[in-house]
Structure formats: C-alpha cells, structure tokens
The first five atom37 places (N, CA, C, CB, O) and aatype in JSON, in Angstrom:
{
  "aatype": [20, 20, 20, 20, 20, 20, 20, 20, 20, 20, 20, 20, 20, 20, 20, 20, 20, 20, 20, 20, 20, 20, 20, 20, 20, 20, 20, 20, 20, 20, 20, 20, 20, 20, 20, 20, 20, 20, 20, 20, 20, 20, 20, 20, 20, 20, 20, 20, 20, 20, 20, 20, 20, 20, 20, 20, 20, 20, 20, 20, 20, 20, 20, 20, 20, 20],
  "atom_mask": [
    [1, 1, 1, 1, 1],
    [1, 1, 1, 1, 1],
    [1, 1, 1, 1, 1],
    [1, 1, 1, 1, 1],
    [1, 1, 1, 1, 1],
    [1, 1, 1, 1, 1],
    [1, 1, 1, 1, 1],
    [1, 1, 1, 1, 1],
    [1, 1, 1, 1, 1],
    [1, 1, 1, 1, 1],
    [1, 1, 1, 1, 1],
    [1, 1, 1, 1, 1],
    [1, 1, 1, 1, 1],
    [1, 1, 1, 1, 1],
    [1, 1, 1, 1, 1],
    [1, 1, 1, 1, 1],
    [1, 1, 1, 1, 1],
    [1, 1, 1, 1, 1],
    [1, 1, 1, 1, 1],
    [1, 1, 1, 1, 1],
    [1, 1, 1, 1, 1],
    [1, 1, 1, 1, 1],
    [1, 1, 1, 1, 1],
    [1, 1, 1, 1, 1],
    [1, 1, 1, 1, 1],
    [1, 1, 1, 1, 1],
    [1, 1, 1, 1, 1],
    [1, 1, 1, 1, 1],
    [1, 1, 1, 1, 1],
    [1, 1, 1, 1, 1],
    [1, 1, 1, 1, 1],
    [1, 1, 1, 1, 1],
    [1, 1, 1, 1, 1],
    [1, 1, 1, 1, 1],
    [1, 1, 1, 1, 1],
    [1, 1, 1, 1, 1],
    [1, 1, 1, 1, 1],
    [1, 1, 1, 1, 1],
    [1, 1, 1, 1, 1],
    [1, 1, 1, 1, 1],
    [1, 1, 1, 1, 1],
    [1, 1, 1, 1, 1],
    [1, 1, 1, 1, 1],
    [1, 1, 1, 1, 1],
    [1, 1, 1, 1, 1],
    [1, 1, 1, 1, 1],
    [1, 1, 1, 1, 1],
    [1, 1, 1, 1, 1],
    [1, 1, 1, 1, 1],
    [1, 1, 1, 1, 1],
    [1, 1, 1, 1, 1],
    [1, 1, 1, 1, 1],
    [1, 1, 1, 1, 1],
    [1, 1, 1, 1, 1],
    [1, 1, 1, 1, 1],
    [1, 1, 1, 1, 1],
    [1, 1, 1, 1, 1],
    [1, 1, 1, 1, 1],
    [1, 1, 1, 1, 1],
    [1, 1, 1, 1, 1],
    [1, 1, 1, 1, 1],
    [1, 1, 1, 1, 1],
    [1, 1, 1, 1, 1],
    [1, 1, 1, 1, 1],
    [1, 1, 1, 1, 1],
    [1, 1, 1, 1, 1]
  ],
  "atom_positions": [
    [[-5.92, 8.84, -12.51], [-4.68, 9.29, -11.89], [-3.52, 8.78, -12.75], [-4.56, 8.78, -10.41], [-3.41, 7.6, -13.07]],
    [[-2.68, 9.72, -13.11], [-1.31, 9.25, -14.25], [-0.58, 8.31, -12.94], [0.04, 11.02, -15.04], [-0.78, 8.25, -11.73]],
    [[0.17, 7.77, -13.69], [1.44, 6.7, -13.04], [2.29, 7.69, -12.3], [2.55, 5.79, -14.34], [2.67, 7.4, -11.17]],
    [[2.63, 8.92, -12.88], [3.34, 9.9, -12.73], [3.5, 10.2, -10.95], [2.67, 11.02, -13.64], [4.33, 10.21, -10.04]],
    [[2.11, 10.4, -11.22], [1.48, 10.76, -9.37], [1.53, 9.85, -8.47], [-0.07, 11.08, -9.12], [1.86, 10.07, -7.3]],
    [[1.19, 8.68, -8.96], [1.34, 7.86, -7.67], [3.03, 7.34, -7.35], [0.29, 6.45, -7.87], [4.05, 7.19, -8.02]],
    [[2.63, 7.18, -5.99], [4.08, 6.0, -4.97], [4.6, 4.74, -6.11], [3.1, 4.74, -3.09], [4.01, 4.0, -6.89]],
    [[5.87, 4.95, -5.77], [6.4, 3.46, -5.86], [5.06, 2.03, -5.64], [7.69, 3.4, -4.42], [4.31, 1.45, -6.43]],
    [[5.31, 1.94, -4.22], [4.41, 1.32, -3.48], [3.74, 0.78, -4.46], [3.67, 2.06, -2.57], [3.84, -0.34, -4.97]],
    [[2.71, 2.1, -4.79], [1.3, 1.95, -5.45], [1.42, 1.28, -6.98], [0.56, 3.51, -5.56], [0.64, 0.36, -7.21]],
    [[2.25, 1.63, -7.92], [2.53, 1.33, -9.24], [2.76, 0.05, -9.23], [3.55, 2.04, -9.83], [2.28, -0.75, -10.03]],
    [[3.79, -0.29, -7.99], [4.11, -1.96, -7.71], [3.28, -2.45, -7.72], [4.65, -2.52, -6.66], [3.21, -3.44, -8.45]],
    [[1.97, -2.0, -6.81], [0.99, -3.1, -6.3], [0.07, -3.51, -7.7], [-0.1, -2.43, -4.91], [-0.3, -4.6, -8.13]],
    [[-0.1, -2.04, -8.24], [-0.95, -2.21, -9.46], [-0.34, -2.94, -10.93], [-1.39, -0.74, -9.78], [-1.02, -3.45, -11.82]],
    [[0.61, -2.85, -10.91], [1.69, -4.22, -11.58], [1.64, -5.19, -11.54], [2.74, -4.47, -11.34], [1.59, -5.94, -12.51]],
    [[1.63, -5.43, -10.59], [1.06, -7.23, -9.45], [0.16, -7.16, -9.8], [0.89, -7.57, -7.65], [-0.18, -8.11, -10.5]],
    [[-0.72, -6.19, -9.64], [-2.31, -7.12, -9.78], [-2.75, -7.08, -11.21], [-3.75, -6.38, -8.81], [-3.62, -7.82, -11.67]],
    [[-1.91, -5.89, -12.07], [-2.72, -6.16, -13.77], [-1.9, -7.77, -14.51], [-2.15, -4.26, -15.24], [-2.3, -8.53, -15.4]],
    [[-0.67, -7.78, -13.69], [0.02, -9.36, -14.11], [-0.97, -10.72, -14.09], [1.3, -9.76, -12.89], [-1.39, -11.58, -14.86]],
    [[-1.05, -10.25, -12.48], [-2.34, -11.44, -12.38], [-3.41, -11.61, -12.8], [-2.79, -11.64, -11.47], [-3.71, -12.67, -13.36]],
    [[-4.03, -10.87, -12.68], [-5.23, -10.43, -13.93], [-5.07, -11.51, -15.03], [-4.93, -8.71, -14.75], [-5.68, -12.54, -15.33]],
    [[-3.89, -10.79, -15.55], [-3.49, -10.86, -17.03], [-3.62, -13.07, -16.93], [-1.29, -9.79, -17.4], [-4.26, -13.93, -17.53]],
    [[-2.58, -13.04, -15.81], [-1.99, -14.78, -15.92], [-3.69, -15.25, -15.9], [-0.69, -15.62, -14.1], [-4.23, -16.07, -16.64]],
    [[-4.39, -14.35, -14.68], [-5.4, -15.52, -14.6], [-7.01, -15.43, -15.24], [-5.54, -15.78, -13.06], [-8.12, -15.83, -14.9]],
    [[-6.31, -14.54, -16.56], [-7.52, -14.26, -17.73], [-9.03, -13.37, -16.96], [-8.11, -16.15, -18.42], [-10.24, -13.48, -17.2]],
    [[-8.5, -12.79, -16.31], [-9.71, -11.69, -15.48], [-10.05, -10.79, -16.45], [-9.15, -10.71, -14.06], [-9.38, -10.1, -17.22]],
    [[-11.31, -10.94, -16.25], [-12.16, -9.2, -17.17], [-11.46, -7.91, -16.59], [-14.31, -8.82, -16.65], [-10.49, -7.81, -15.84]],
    [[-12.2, -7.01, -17.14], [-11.88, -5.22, -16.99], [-12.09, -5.12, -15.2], [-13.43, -3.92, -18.1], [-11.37, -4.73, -14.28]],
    [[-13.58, -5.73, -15.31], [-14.03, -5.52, -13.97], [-13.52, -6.48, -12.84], [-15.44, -5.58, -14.01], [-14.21, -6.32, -11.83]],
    [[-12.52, -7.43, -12.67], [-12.38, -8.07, -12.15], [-11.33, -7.9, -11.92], [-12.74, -8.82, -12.38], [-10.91, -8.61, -11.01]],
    [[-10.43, -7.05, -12.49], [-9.16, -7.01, -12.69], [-9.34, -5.43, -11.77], [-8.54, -7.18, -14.48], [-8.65, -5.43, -10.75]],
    [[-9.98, -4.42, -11.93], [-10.19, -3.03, -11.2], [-10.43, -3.93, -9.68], [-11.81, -1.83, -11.91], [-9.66, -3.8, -8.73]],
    [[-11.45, -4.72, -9.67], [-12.27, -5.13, -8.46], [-10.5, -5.7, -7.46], [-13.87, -6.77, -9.01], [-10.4, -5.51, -6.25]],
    [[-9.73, -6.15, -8.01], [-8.2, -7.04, -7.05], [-7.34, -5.48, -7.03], [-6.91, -8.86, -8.37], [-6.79, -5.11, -5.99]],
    [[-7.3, -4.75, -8.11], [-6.77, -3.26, -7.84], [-6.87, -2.72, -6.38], [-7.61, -2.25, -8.73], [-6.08, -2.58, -5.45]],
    [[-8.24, -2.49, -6.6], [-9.24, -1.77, -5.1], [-8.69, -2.54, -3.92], [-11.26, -2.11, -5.12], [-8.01, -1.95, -3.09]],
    [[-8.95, -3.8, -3.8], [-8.76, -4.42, -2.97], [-7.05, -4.65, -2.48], [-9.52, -5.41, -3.35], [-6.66, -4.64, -1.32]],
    [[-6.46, -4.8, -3.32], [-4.94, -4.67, -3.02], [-4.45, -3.52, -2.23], [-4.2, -4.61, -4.26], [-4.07, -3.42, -1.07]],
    [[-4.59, -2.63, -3.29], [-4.37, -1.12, -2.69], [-5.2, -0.88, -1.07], [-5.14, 0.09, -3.98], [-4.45, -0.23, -0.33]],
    [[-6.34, -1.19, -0.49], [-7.01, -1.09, 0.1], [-6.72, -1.56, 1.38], [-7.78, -1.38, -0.41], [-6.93, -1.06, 2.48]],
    [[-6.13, -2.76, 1.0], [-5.83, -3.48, 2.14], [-3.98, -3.22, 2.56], [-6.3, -5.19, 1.74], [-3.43, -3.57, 3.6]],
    [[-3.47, -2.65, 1.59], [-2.33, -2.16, 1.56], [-2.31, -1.03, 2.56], [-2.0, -1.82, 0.25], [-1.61, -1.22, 3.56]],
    [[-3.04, 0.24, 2.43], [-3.55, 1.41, 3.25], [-3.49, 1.18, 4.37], [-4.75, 1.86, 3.08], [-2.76, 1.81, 5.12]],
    [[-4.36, 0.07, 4.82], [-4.78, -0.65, 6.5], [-3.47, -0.62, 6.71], [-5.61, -2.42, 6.79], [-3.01, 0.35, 7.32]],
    [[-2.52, -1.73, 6.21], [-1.8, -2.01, 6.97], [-0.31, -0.97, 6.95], [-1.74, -3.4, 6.73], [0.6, -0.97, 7.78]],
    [[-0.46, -0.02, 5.56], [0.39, 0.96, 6.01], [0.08, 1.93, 7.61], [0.39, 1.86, 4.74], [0.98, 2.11, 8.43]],
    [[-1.45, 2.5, 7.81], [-1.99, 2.93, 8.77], [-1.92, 2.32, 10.08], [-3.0, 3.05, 8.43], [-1.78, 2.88, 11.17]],
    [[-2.03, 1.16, 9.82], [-1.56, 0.52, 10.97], [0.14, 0.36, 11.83], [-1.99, -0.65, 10.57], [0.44, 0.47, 13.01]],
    [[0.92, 0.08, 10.68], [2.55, 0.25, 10.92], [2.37, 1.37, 11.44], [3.69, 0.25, 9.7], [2.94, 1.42, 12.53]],
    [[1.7, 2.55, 11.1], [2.17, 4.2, 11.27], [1.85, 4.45, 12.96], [1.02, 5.51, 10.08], [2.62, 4.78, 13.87]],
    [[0.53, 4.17, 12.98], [0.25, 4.31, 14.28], [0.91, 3.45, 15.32], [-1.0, 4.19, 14.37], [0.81, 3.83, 16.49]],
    [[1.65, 2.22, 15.02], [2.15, 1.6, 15.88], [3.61, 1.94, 16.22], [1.92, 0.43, 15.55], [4.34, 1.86, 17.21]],
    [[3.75, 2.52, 14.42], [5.84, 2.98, 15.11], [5.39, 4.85, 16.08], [7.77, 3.6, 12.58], [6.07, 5.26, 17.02]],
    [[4.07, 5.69, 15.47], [4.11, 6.57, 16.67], [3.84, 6.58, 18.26], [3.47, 7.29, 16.35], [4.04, 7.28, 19.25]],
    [[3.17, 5.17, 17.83], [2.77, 4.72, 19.73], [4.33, 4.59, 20.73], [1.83, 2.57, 19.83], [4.76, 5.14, 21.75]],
    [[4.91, 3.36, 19.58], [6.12, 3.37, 20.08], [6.88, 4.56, 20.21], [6.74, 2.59, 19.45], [7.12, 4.93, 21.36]],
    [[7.26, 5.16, 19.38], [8.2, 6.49, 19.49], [7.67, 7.67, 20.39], [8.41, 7.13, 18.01], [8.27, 8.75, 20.46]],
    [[6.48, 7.39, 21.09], [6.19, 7.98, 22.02], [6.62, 7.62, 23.4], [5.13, 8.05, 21.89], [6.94, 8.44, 24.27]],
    [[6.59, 6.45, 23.52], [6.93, 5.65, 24.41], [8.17, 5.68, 24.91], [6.69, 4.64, 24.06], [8.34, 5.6, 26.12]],
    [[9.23, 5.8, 24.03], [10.59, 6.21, 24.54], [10.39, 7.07, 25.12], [11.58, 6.5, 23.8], [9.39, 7.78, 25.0]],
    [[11.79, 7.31, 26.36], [12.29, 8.11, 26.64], [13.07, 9.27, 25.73], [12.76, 7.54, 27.3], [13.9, 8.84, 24.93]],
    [[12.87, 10.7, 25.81], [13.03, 11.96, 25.42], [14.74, 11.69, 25.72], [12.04, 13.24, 26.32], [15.17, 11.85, 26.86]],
    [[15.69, 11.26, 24.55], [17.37, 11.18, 24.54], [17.48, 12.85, 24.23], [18.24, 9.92, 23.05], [16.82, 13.38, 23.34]],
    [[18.37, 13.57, 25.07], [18.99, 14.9, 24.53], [20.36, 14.46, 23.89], [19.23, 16.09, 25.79], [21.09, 13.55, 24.27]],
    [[20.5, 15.19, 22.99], [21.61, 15.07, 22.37], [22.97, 15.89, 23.06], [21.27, 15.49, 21.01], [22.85, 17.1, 23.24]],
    [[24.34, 15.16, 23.46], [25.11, 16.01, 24.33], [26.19, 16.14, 23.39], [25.48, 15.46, 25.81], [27.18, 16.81, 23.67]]
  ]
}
C-alpha cells in the first residue's frame, strides 16, 4: 500500500513504530511484527470510540432546529 493511500493516523503510527524499530535496533520482522500490532490495536480502539459516540448520539434527544 503507497503512503499516498493511507490516513494521517496511519503514516503517524507507522513513523512511530519504524523510529522505534530503528532506536531499538529491531530486524525486518520485528519491526513489521510492532507495525501490525500498533495499527491493530489502533482499529479496536478507533471502533470502539465509534460505536460509543453512536450509542451516545442515539441517546439524545431528537433537537429540531427553529
């Protein structure tokens, strides 16, 4: 996948983690393996915010605009 395509978000995270990598002398595979896992656990908790701000925004009351 080019840089092109992905989120903000995502380029950040994968920045962070090829830095660290880098600081903390990680192989090819070890360095993909904190990728996966960053991003991964990133997802959850975007999915999670999502479903919790639609629970909420359901939950309000229906404001008409006057």
């Amino acid at each position: 996948m080019s840089e092109q395509t992905l989120a903000k978000w995502q380029t950040t995270i994968i920045n962070t983690a090829n830095g660290l990598a880098e600081e903390f002398g990680l192989d090819d595979l070890a360095t993909q393996k904190l990728r996966e896992h960053l991003l991964a656990v990133a997802r959850e908790q975007y999915m999670a915010g999502n479903r919790s701000g639609i629970k909420w925004a359901r939950s309000q009351p229906q404001k008409t605009l006057a």
